[in-house]
MARMARVEX-755967 format. One record per residue (C-alpha): residue number from 0; residue in three letters; x, y, z. Coordinates in Angstrom, 1 decimal, padded with zeros to 4 digits. Each point is the difference from the previous one (the first is absolute). Last residue first. Example, Ala and Ser with C-alpha at 12.3 -4.5 7.8 and 13.67 -1.06 7.14 Angstrom:
MARMARVEX-755967
n	res	c1	c2	c3
1	SER	013.7	-001.1	007.1
0	ALA	-001.4	-003.4	000.7
END
This chain:
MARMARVEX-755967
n	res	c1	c2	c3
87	UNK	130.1	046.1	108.8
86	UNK	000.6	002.8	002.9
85	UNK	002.1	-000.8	002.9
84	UNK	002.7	001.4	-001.6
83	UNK	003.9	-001.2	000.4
82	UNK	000.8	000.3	-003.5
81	UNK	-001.4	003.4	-000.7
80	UNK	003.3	001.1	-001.8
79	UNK	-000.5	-002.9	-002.2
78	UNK	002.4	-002.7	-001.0
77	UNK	001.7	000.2	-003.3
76	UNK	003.7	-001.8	000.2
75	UNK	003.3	001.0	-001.4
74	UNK	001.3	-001.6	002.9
73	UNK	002.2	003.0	001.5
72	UNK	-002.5	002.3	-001.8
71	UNK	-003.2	-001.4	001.4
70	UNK	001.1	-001.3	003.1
69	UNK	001.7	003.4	000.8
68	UNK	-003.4	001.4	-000.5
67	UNK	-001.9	-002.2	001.6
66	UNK	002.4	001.0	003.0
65	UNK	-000.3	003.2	000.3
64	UNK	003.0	002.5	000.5
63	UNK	-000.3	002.5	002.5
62	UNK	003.2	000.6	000.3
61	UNK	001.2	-001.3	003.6
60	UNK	-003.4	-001.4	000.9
59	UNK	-000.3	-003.0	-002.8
58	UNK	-003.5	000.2	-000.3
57	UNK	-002.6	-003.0	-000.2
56	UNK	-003.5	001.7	-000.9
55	UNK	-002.7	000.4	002.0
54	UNK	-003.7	-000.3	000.2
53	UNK	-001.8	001.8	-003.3
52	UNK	002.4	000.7	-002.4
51	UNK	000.4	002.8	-002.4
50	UNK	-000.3	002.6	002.2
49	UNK	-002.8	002.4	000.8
48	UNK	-002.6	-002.0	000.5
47	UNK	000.5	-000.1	004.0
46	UNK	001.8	002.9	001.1
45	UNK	003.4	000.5	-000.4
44	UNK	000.3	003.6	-000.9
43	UNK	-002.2	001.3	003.4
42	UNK	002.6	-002.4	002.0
41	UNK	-001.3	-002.9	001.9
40	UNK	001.8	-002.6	-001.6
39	UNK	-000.3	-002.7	-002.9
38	UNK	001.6	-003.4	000.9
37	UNK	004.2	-000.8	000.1
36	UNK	001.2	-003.4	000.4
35	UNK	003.4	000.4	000.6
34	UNK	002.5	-001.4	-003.3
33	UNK	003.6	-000.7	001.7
32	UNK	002.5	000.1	-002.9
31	UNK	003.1	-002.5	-001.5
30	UNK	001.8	000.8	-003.0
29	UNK	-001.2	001.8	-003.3
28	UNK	001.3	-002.6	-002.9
27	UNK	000.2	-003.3	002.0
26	UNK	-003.5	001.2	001.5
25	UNK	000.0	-001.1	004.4
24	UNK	-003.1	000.9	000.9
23	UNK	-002.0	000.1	003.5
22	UNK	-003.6	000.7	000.8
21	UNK	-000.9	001.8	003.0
20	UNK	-002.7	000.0	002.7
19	UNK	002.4	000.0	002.5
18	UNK	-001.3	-003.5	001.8
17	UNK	-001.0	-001.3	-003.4
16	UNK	003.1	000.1	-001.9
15	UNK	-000.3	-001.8	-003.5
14	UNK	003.0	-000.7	-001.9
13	UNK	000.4	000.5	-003.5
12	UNK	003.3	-001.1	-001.4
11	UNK	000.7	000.9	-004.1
10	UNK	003.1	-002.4	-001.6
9	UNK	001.9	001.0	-002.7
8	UNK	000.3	001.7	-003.1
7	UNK	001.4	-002.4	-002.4
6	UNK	-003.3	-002.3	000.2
5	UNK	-002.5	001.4	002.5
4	UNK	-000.3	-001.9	002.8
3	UNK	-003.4	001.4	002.6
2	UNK	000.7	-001.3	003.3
1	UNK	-003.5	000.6	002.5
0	UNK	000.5	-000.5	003.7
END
């Protein structure tokens, strides 16, 4: 479990869930989601090299919503969209 305090905003909860293969957040501005750990498929568009990541990417399946990206703006943070590479 990961607690993140940000002064007069709140207090972030990451919570790791292997058995699903999920992630957890609770955001004091955009409320609690289930990330799924989501790799490339087998469709003709999602070939290999033609996304911006390589693995997977945690993805909140409801919207589609990444989170990196909620990370990012939530947090005002820069972290990569290739974060979880295997390449250095």
């Amino acid at each position: 479990m990961l607690n993140i305090v940000v002064p007069s905003v709140g207090t972030y909860v990451l919570n790791k869930q292997p058995p699903n293969k999920q992630i957890w957040l609770s955001s004091p501005i955009s409320g609690p989601k289930r990330y799924d750990w989501v790799v490339q498929g087998d469709h003709a568009h999602e070939k290999q090299d033609t996304r911006g990541f390589i693995n997977g990417q945690w993805i909140y399946l409801r919207d589609g919503s990444n989170l990196t990206d909620l990370l990012n703006e939530e947090l005002t943070l820069s972290l990569p969209k290739d974060l979880y590479s295997q390449e250095e």
